[in-house]
C-alpha positions as CSV (number, residue, x, y, z in Angstrom):
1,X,0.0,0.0,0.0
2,X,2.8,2.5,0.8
3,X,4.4,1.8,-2.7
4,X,1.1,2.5,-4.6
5,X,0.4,5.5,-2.8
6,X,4.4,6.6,-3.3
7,X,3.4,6.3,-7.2
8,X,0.1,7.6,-6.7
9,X,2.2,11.0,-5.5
10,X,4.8,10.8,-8.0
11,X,2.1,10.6,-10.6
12,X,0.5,13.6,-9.2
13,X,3.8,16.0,-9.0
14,X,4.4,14.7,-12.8
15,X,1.0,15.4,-13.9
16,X,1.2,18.7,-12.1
17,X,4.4,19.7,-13.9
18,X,6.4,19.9,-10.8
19,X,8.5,17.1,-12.2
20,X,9.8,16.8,-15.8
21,X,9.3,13.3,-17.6
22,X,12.7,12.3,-16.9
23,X,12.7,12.8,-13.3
24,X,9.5,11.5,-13.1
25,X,10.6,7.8,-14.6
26,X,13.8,7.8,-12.5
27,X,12.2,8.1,-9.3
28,X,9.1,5.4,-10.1
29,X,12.3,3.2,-11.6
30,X,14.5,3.1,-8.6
31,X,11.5,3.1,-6.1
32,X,10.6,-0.2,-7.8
33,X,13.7,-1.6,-7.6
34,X,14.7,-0.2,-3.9
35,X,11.7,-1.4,-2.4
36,X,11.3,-4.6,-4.7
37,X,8.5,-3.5,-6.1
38,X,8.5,-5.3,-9.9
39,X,5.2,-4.3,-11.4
40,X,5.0,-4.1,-15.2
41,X,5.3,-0.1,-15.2
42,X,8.3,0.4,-12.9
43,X,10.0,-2.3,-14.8
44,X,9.0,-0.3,-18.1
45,X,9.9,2.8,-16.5
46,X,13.3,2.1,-15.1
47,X,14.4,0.4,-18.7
48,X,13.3,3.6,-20.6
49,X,15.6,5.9,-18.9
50,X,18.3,3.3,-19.2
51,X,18.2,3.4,-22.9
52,X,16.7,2.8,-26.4
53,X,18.4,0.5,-29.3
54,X,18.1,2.2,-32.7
55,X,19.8,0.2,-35.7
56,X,20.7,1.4,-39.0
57,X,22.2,1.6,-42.2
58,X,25.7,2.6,-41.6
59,X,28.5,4.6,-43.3
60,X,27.5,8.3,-43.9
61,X,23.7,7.7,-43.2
62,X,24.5,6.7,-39.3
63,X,27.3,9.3,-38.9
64,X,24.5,11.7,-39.7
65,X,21.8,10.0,-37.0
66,X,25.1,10.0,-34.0
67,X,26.3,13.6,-34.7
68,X,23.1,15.7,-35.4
69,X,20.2,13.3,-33.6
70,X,21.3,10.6,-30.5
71,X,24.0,13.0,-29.1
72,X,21.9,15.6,-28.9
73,X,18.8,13.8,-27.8
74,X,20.8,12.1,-25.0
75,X,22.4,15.1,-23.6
76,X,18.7,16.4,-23.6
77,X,17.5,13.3,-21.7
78,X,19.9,11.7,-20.8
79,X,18.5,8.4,-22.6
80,X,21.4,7.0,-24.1
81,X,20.6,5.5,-27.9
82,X,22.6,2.5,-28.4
83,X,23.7,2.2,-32.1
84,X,23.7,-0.8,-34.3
85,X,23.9,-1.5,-38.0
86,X,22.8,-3.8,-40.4
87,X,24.1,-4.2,-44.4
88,X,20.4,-5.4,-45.7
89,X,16.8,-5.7,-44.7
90,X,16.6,-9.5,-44.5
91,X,20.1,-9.6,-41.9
92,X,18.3,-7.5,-39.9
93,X,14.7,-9.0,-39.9
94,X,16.3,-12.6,-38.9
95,X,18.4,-10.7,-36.4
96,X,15.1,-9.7,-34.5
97,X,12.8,-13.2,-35.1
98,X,15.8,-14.4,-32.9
99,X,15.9,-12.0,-30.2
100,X,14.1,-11.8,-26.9
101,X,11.3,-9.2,-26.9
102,X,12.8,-5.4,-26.0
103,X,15.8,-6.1,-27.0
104,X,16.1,-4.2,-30.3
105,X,13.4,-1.1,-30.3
106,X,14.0,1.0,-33.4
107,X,14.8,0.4,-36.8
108,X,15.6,2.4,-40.1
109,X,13.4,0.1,-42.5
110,X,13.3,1.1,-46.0
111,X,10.0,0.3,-48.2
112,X,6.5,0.2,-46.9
113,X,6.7,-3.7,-48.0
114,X,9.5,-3.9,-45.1
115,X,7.0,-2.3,-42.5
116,X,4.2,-4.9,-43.9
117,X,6.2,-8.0,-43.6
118,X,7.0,-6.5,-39.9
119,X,3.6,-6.1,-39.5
120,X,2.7,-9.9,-40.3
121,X,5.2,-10.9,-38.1
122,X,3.5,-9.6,-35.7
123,X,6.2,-7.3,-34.7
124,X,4.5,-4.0,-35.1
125,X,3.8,-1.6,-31.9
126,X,0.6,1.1,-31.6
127,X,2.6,4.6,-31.4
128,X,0.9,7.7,-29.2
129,X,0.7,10.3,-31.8
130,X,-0.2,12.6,-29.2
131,X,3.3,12.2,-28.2
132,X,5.0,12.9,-31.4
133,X,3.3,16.4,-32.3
134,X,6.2,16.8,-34.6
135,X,4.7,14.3,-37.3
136,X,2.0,17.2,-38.2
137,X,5.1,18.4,-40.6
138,X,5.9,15.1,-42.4
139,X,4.6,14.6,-46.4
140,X,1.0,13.0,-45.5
141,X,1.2,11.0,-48.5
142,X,4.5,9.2,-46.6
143,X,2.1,8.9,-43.6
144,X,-1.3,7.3,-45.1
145,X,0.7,5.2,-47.0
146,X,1.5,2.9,-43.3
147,X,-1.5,3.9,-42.0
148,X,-3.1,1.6,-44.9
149,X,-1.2,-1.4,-43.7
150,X,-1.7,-1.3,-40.1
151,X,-5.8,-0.8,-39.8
152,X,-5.2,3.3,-39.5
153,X,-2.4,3.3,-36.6
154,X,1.0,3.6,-37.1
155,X,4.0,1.4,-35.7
156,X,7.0,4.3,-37.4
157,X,7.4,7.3,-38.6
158,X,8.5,8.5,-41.8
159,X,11.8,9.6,-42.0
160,X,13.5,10.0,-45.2
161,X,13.4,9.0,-48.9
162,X,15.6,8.6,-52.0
163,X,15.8,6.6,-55.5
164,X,18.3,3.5,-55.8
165,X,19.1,5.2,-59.4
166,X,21.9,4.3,-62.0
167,X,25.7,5.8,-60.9
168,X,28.7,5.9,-63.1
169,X,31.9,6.6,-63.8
170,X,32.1,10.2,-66.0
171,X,35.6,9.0,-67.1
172,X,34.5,6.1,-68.8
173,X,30.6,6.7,-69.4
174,X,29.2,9.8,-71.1
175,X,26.1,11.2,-69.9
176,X,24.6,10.8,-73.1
177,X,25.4,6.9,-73.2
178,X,23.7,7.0,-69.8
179,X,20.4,8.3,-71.2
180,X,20.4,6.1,-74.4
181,X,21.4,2.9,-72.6
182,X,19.0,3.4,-69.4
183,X,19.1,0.4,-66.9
184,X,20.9,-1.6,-70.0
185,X,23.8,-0.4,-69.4
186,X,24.3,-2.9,-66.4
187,X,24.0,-5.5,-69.2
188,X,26.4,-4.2,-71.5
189,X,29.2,-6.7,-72.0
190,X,31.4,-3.8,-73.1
191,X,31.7,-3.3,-69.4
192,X,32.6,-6.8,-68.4
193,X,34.1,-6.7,-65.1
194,X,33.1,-3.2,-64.6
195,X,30.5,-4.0,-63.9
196,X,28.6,-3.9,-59.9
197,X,25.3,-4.1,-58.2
198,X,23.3,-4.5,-54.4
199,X,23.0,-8.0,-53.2
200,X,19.1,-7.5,-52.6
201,X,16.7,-10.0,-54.8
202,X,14.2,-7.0,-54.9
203,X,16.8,-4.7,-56.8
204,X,17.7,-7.0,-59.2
205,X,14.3,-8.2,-60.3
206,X,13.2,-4.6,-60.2
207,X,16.4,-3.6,-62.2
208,X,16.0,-7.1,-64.1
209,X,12.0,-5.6,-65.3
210,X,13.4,-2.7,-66.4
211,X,15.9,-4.6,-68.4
212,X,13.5,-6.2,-69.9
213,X,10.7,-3.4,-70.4
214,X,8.5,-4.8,-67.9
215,X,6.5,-2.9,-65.0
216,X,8.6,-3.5,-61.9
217,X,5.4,-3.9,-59.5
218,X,3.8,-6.3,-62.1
219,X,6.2,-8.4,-64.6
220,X,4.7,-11.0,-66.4
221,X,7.7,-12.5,-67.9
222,X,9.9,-14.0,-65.1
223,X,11.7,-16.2,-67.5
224,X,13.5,-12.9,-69.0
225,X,14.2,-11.7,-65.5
226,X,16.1,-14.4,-64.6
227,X,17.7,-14.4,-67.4
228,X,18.8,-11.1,-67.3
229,X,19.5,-11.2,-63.6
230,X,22.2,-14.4,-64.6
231,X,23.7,-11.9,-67.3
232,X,24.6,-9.5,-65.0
233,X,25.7,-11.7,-62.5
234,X,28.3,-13.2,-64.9
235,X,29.5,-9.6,-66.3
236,X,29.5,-7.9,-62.6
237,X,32.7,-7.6,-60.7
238,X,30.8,-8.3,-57.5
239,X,27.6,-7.8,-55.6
240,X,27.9,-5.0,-52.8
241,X,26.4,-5.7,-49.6
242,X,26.4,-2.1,-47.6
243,X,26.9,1.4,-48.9
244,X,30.5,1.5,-47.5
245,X,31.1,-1.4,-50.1
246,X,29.1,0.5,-52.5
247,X,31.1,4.0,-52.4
248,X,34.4,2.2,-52.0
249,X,33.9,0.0,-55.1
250,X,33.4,3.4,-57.3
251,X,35.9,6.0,-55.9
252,X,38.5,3.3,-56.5
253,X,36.9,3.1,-60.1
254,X,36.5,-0.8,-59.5
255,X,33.9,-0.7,-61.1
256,X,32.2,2.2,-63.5
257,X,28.6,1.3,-63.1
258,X,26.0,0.1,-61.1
259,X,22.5,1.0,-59.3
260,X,23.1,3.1,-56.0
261,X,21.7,4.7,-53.1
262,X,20.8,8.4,-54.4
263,X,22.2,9.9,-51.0
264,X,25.6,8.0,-51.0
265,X,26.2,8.8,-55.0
266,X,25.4,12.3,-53.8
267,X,28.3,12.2,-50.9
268,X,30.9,10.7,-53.6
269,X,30.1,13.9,-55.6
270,X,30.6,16.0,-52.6
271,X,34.8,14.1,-52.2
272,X,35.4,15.4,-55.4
273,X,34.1,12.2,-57.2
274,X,33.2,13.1,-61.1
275,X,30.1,10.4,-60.7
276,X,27.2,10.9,-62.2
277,X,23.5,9.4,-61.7
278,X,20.6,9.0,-63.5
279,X,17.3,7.6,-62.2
280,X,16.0,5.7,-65.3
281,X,12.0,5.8,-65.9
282,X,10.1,4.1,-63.6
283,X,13.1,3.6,-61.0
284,X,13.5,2.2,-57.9
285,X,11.8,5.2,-55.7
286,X,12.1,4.4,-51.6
287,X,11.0,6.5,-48.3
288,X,12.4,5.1,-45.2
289,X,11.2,5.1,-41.7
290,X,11.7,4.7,-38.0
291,X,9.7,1.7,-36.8
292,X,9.1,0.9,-33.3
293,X,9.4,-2.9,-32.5
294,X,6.9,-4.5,-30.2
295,X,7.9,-5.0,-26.9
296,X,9.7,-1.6,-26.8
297,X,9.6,0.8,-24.1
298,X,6.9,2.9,-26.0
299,X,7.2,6.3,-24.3
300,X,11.2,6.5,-24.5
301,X,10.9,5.3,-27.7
302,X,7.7,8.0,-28.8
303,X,10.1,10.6,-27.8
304,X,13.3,9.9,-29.3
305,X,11.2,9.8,-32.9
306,X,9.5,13.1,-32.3
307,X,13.1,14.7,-31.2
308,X,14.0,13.4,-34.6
309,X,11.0,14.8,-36.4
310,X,11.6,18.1,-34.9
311,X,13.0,20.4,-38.1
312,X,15.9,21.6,-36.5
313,X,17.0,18.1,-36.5
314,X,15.7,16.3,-39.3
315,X,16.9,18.9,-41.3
316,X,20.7,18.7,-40.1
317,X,20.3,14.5,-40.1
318,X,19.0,15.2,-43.8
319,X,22.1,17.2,-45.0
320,X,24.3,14.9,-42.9
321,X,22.9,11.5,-45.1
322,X,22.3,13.4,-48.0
323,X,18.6,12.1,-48.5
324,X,15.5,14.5,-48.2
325,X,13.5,14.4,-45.3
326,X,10.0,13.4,-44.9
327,X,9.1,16.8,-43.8
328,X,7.0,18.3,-45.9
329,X,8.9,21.8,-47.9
330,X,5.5,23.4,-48.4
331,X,4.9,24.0,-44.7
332,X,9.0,23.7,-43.4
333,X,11.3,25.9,-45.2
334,X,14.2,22.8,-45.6
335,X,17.6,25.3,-46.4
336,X,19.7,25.6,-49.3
337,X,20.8,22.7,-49.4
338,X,18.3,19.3,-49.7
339,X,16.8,21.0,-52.3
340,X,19.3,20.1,-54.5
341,X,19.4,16.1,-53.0
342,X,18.7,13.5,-55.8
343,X,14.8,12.6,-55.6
344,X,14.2,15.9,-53.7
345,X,10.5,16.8,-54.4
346,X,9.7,20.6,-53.3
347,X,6.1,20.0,-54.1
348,X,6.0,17.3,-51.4
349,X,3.6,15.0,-53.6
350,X,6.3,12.7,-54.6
351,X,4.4,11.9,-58.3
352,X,7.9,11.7,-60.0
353,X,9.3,8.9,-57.8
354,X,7.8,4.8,-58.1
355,X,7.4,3.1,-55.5
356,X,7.3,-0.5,-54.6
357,X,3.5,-2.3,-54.1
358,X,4.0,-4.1,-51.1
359,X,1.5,-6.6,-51.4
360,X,3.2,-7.7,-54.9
361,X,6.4,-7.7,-53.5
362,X,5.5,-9.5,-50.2
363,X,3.4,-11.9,-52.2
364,X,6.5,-13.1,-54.0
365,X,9.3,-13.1,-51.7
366,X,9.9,-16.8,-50.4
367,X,9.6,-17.9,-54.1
368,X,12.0,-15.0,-55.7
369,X,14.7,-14.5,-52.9
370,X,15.3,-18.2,-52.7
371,X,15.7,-18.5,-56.6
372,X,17.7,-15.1,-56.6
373,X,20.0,-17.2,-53.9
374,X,20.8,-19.6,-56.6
375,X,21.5,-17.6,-59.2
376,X,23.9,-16.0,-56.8
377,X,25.8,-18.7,-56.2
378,X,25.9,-20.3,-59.8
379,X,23.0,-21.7,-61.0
């Protein structure tokens, strides 16, 4: 009885605004643990002012999340953000099917047909929006799109976006053999050996449709696609697994050509790199976001993505990774520079860019990721 009333007070004072949030968690936390009082809440509370686990894509893009978002979120909070990384999507989703619930909270997923398979695994969490008032300046169209999936709530919010386009070499490709030869140019044996391109199954089938003047969210001919895919698997120089790998590949001109991440072409250009890129029609368009894993301790969690929302930040993460925000430029004025970020769309309606249909995608992925492995390795 004395321990409920000691939260009953605590409550009160935090309600009241005489303590601040932080405080407030502390105190419930270590009265739990000091008087051995374990009750769902203190346990909850004490863990969120531990800290939250955020994992991401590495390289430039979580330079830009440590320098302009956790530091300065912990120092606000004093929450500390532990850091991970991944190289792919499907690493990371088998990472988490074998952990222990809570123990990873946040994740940079990229595609709304990543959130959907999270969502079937039954992985997604219900967010308080009324605790992330920042999200009122994100695109809506970035929103509804999630919304859709998960019966009207959300389990993220939208963070960034950017095309996986066509980069190359200016030293040994022309601009204007770029715009005749489209997509392909990865299947150009002229380029043998020059050749590179993402270890993802979804990229090369959707680069693979192009190829063969297909619709990437509805191909008909899968017979082509493999074949194509198995061309450029025997005239690349490699697969590259993580943007690192990527920008490494063509600073060191390894290779001349391949599809890349619009915000890591863009920093290669920034170095000095003469590297051009080209999104070909009907390209591989992408908006990532931060999705809360079930389990998580929701509140910590709610805040550290409407810190992140906040403009101030977003906006210095954005020029830090080099991909537009999801903040929409009608109603935030977004600087000098993302405007002139690949994909950048200062109308905020993102017509230009295709995206992929995650039900299609989803649909297909035990069948086309298993045969993609054996092309992969041979066959």
């Amino acid at each position: 009885m004395d321990n409920t009333k000691r939260y009953e007070r605590l409550r009160e004072r935090y309600l009241n605004g005489d303590l601040d949030r932080r405080k407030f968690l502390g105190l419930i936390g270590a009265a739990g643990l000091a008087y051995g009082v374990q009750t769902p809440f203190a346990r909850h509370a004490f863990a969120a002012t531990e800290q939250v686990r955020f994992d991401g894509w590495g390289g430039v893009v979580s330079e830009a999340f440590r320098k302009y978002a956790f530091g300065p979120y912990t120092e606000k909070t004093g929450i500390k953000v532990v850091d991970g990384t991944f190289g792919g999507s499907d690493e990371y989703i088998s990472r988490v099917k074998a952990s222990q619930p809570g123990e990873y909270n946040i994740a940079h997923l990229s595609g709304v047909f990543d959130y959907a398979r999270y969502a079937g695994l039954g992985l997604a969490s219900e967010l308080n929006e009324d605790n992330i008032p920042n999200l009122k300046f994100v695109i809506p169209k970035l929103v509804d799109v999630f919304r859709k999936v998960t019966d009207g709530k959300l389990s993220c919010v939208p963070y960034d976006y950017g095309t996986t386009g066509l980069a190359y070499n200016r030293k040994h490709i022309s601009d204007e053999e770029m715009k005749e030869k489209g997509a392909k140019i990865l299947i150009d044996a002229a380029y043998k050996g020059k050749i590179g391109g993402w270890s993802d199954w979804r990229t090369r089938i959707w680069y693979a449709s192009l190829q063969t003047g297909q619709d990437p969210n509805g191909a008909k001919n899968m017979d082509a696609i493999w074949d194509a895919i198995r061309t450029h698997r025997d005239l690349a120089l490699k697969y590259w697994t993580s943007g690192a790998e990527l920008m490494s590949l063509l600073a060191e001109e390894e290779i001349y050509v391949t599809e890349g991440w619009s915000g890591r072409i863009y920093a290669l250009q920034e170095q000095g790199h003469d590297i051009g890129y080209m999104d070909p029609p009907n390209g591989f368009g992408w908006q990532e976001c931060l999705f809360v894993i079930k389990g998580s301790p929701m509140e910590a969690c709610e805040e550290l993505l409407n810190f992140m929302l906040a403009p101030e930040t977003s906006i210095a993460v954005a020029e830090g990774q080099n991909y537009p925000p999801a903040l929409d430029p009608t109603k935030i004025d977004l600087g000098k520079k993302i405007p002139t970020l690949p994909a950048f769309d200062p109308k905020g309606t993102l017509d230009g860019l295709t995206f992929a249909d995650p039900t299609y995608w989803n649909g297909h992925e035990q069948e086309w990721s298993k045969k993609f492995g054996r092309i992969q390795k041979g066959y």
